[in-house]
Legacy VTK file of the C-alpha trace (Angstrom):
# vtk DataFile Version 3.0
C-alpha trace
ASCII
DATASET POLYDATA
POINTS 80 float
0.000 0.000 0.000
2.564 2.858 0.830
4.712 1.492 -2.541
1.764 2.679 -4.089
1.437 5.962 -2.349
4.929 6.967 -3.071
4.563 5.765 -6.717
1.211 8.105 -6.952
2.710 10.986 -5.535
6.027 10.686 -7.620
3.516 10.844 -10.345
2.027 13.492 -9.231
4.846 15.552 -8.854
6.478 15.128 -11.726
3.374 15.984 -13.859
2.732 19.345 -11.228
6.789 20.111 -11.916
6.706 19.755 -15.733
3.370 22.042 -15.987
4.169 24.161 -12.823
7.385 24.183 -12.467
7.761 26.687 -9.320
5.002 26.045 -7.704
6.210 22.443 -7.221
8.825 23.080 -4.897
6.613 23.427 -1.957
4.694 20.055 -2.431
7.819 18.037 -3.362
9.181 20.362 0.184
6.796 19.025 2.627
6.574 15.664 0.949
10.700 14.676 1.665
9.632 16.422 5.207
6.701 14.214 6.052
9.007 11.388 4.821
12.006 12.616 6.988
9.891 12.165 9.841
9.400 8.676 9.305
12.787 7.867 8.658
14.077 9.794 11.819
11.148 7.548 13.733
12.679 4.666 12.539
15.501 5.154 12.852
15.211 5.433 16.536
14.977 1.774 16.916
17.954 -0.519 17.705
20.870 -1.581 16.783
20.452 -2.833 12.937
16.547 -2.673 12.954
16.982 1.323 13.144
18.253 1.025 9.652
16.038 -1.609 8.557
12.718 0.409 9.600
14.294 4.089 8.325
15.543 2.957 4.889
12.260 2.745 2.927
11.476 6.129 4.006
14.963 7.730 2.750
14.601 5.945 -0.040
11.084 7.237 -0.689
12.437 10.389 0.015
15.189 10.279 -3.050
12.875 9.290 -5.415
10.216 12.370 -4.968
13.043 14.222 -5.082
14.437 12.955 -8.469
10.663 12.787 -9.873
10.205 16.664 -9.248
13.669 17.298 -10.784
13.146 15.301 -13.433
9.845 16.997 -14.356
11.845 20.333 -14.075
14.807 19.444 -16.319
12.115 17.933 -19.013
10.439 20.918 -18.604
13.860 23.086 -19.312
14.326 20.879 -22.564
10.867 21.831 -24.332
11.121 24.089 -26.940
8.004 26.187 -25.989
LINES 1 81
80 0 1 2 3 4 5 6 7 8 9 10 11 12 13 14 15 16 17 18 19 20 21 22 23 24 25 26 27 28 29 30 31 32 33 34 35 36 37 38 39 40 41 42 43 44 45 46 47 48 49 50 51 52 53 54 55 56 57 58 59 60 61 62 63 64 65 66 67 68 69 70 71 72 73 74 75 76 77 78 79
């Protein structure tokens, strides 16, 4: 279920940066910070389970983050 979250608001973000591009900063913003807040939660646990809990969230995090770029730079390469 959140594998599809993540893959719906990458989505999302990517179509919002290509047509928008500066107005998607702030949703692609408070997305990696909602996401950073589950990773430091996480991360709080034990030994080798702290990594093992935070990493899908990180992850997560890098991949709105190169979804919203992404959408910018293809954005940058139009002709219009």
């Amino acid at each position: 279920m959140m594998i599809a979250g993540i893959i719906a608001v990458c989505v999302i973000l990517a179509v919002l940066a290509f047509f928008l591009p500066r107005l998607s900063k702030h949703p692609e913003r408070g997305t990696q910070k909602t996401l950073g807040l589950g990773s430091r939660a996480g991360g709080k646990a034990p030994g080798p389970l702290g990594r093992l809990f935070s990493k899908p969230f990180s992850s997560s995090s890098k991949a709105v983050g190169k979804s919203g770029s992404a959408g910018r730079r293809i954005r940058g390469h139009m002709p219009f």
